[in-house]
C-alpha angles and dihedrals in degrees: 000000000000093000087050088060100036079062100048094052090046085051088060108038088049088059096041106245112158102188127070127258091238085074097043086055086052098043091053101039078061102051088047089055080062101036104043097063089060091056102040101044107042120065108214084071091049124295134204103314085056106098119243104244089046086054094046091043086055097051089045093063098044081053093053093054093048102049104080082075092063104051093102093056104047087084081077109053114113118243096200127098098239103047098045098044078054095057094036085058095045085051084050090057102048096042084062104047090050100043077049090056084050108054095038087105097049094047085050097051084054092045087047086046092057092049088052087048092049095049101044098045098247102116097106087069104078123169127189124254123212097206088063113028091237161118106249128173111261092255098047089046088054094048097040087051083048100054086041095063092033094056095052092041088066090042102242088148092070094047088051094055092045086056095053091049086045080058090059078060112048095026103043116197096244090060134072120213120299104189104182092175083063137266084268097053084061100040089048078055096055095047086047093049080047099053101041086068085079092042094052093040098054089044083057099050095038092102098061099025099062085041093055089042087049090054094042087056093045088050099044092057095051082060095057089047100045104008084178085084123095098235098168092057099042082054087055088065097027108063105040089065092040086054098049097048093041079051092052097035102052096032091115088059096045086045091058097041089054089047084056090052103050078054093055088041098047094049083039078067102041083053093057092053094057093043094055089045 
């Protein structure tokens, strides 16, 4: 065991390190506290079909990279129980409230897919969808899996990452929030960012839902005027075929409004960013 350590020693004193590795395990188990949110609970960086060692891999490797940027500050990582469990729970806490800001779209595009479902009559097929490890209804499967490729075709993946990295920077570590906008600046962010997922949901499913509402009223007024039709049945065939060609005709429109969306969720995290530091 001795030799073991007088390597490792010579190891690091043949590439020059001057800081123990105690303090590189610590410095990384606290940028991972940050990190491994991001990559657990969106699902454009893996989900929950993704197995556990491939999503920590993953995150080891981003930290890797990110790690030469933290080497000033590792003088300053405390080596004692109490102060380091206190800043891996504060990066805890900020590696879910801005993984939070960041899925709020996607969240949103599922949210948008069950109210097309409700309202055209399609919610008792449900299909199971492996970002979330769950049973979703068939329109919210189709518009979660779309905001998922759209969002790394532009490459959103890689801006999110460069903000959290951005986040080693203006939050160190060592350090806990400033917030020298005030706690409450941060937390008003956090409910906005909360209900906007309704806001964003119901522009999304504008399209279809005022279609489907459309053919309710048009259908209820046949039966007032010949109450002998089944108008139950005939929706049953009706508006699932007025939903899927409202959903093809207008999915530009949907696709921009969405591309808007990633813009006011990416500056909503880079807002929370200022706001922390």
């Amino acid at each position: 065991m001795n030799n073991y350590a007088d390597v490792l020693v010579q190891i690091r004193s043949e590439l020059g390190l001057k800081v123990e590795f105690t303090v590189v395990l610590l410095t990384m188990a606290l940028m991972m506290s940050r990190l491994l949110p991001l990559f657990i609970l969106t699902p454009f960086l893996g989900g929950e079909t993704v197995p556990t060692e491939v999503k920590i891999g993953v995150g080891l490797t981003v930290g890797l990279v990110l790690f030469p940027g933290l080497i000033d500050r590792m003088q300053y990582i405390p080596v004692t129980p109490l102060p380091f469990l206190a800043l891996l729970l504060k990066e805890l806490f900020l590696g879910l409230c801005l993984s939070f800001v960041v899925g709020t779209v996607f969240q949103a595009m599922g949210v948008a897919g069950q109210i097309i479902d409700n309202m055209s009559g399609t919610n008792m097929a449900n299909i199971m969808v492996p970002q979330l490890g769950q049973q979703v209804t068939l329109y919210g499967a189709i518009k979660l899996q779309l905001a998922t490729a759209l969002f790394v075709t532009l490459n959103g993946h890689h801006m999110v990452i460069a903000a959290f990295a951005d986040s080693l920077v203006a939050i160190p570590l060592d350090q806990f929030p400033k917030m020298a906008a005030g706690q409450w600046a941060f937390y008003d962010l956090i409910m906005r960012v909360w209900a906007d997922l309704m806001r964003v949901s119901l522009a999304i499913a504008a399209p279809v839902f005022l279609a489907t509402f459309l053919t309710d009223l048009a259908l209820g007024m046949i039966n007032r005027v010949a109450p002998q039709v089944q108008v139950f049945f005939v929706s049953m065939q009706i508006k699932p075929m007025v939903t899927a060609l409202v959903m093809f005709m207008a999915l530009h429109v949907i696709l921009e409004r969405v591309v808007k969306e990633y813009g006011e969720m990416l500056l909503m995290l880079r807002r929370a960013i200022q706001l922390l530091s």
